[in-house]
N, C-alpha and C positions, 0 to 999 in steps of 0.2 A: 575446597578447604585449603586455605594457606600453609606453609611450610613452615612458618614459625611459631605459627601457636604450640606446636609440639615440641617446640624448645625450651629448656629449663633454663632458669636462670642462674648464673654464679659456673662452679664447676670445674673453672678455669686454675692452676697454679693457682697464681697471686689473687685468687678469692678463699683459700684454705687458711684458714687462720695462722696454720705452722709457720706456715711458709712468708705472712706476712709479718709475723713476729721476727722469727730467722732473718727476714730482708730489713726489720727497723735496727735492729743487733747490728747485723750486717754492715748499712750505711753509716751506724756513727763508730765503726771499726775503720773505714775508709776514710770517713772524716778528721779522725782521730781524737773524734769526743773519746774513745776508750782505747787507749793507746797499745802496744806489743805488753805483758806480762802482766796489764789488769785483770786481777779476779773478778769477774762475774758475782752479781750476788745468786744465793742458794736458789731453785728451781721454784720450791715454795715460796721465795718470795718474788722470784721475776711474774709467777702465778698472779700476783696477788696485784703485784706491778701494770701489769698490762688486762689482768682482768678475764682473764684467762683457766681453762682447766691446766690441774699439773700435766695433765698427760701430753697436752697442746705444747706447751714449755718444754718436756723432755723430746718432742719431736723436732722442733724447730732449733735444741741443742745439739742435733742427732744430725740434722742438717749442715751446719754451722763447722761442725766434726765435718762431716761431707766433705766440706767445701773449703777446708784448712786452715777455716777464722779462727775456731777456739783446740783446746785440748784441755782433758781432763784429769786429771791425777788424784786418785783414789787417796780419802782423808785430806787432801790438801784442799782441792774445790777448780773450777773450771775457769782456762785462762785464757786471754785474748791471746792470738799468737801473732796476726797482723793484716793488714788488710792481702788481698790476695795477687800476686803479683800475673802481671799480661806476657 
């Protein structure tokens, strides 16, 4: 019996949808498609954007928070802060 038939496929980080949402935000944060102090549009409709569950979206924002790209201010909405410095 081979050792790979028992292997699932995907599973990986950057096969979680979050996480691949999080890294597309991400890159055009870097790139400076959306520059220091853009609002994000609302969760429902980054959802609707990428095609996505909301929940998917509130993860891969949760990430993003993580990793210093964005911040969120209650009643105002969720802002680029800037790509992430080395």
């Amino acid at each position: 019996m081979a050792g790979n038939d028992l292997a699932a496929q995907g599973g990986r980080d950057e096969d979680l949808a979050y996480v691949a949402v999080a890294d597309d935000i991400a890159e055009r944060i870097a790139s400076g498609e959306l520059a220091p102090g853009t609002r994000l549009r609302s969760e429902r409709d980054l959802a609707e954007i990428y095609g996505r569950a909301y929940g998917t979206i509130r993860k891969a924002m949760a990430l993003l928070r993580e990793r210093g790209l964005i911040r969120t201010v209650h009643g105002r909405g969720t802002f680029v802060v800037g790509p992430a410095q080395d």
